[in-house]
DRENVO-767247 format. One record per residue (C-alpha): x, y, z; residue in one letter. Coordinates in steps of 0.5 Angstrom, whole numbers, padded with zeros to 4 digits, always signed. Layout:
N
XYZA;...
END
This chain:
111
+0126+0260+0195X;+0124+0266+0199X;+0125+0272+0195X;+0122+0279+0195X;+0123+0279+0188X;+0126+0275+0182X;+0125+0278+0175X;+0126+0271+0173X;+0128+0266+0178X;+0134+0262+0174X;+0136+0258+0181X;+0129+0255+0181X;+0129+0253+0175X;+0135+0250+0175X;+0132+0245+0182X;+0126+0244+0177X;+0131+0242+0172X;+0133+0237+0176X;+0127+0234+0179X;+0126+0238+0185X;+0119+0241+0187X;+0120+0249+0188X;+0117+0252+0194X;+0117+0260+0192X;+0115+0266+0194X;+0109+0269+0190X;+0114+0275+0186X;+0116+0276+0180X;+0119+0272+0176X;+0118+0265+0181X;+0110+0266+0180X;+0110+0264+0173X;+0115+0260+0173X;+0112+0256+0178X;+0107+0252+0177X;+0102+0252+0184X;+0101+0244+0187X;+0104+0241+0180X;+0112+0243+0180X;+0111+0246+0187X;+0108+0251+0191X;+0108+0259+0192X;+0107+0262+0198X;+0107+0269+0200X;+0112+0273+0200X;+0116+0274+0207X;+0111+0269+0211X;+0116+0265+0214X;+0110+0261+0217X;+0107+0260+0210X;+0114+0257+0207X;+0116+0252+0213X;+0109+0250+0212X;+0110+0247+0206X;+0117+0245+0206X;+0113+0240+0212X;+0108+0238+0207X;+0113+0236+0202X;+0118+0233+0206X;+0112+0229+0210X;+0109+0227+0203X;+0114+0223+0199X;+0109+0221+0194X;+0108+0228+0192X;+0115+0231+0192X;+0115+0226+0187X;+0109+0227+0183X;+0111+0235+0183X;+0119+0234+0181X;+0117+0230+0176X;+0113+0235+0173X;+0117+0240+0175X;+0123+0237+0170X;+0118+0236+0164X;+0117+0243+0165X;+0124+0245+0166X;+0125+0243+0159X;+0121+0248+0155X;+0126+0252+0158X;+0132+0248+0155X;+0137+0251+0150X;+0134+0247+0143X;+0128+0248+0144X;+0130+0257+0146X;+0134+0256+0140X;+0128+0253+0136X;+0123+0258+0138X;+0128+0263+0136X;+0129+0261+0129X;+0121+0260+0128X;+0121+0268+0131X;+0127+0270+0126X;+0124+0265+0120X;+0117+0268+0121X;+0121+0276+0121X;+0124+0274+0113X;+0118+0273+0110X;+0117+0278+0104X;+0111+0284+0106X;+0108+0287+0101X;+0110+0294+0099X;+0105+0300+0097X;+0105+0301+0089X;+0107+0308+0092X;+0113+0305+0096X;+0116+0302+0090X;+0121+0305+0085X;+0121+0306+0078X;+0124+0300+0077X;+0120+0295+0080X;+0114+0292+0079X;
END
């Protein structure tokens, strides 16, 4: 995935979601979301040379493209929507909780 810039990189994540290994430039979002040699590989932005050098690893070592798509769709999965959902529920919950008020905040009436 060649890019100069991704802010989050929603094409690769889907490919790592479907047990490909991502070979990404080393920008933006992709450098995070890509997991160097265990969901696939950065590579420096605008390095052909980098880039078809990977691609060759892969496509020359099966065993490996395997070991990283099958990690690269375990990882996938944290971004999957029930486990957003879950964090953001666990966020919301964590924002409900009651904080206590200075006694110079409260009003007359409460105590």
């Amino acid at each position: 995935m060649p890019s100069h810039y991704e802010s989050f990189g929603m094409v690769a994540l889907e490919a790592m979601a479907m047990g490909t290994p991502v070979i990404a430039s080393e920008v933006g979002g992709l450098a995070h979301l890509v997991q160097h040699g265990q969901t696939g590989y950065h590579v420096p932005s605008r390095d052909p040379e980098a880039l078809a050098a990977r691609i060759f690893e892969l496509l020359s070592n099966p065993q490996c493209a395997d070991f990283m798509g099958q990690n690269a769709r375990e990882y996938a999965k944290i971004y999957a929507w029930p486990h957003i959902v879950e964090e953001m529920l666990f966020t919301y919950e964590g924002l409900k909780q009651p904080t206590m008020a200075n006694e110079s905040e409260l009003c007359g009436f409460c105590y």
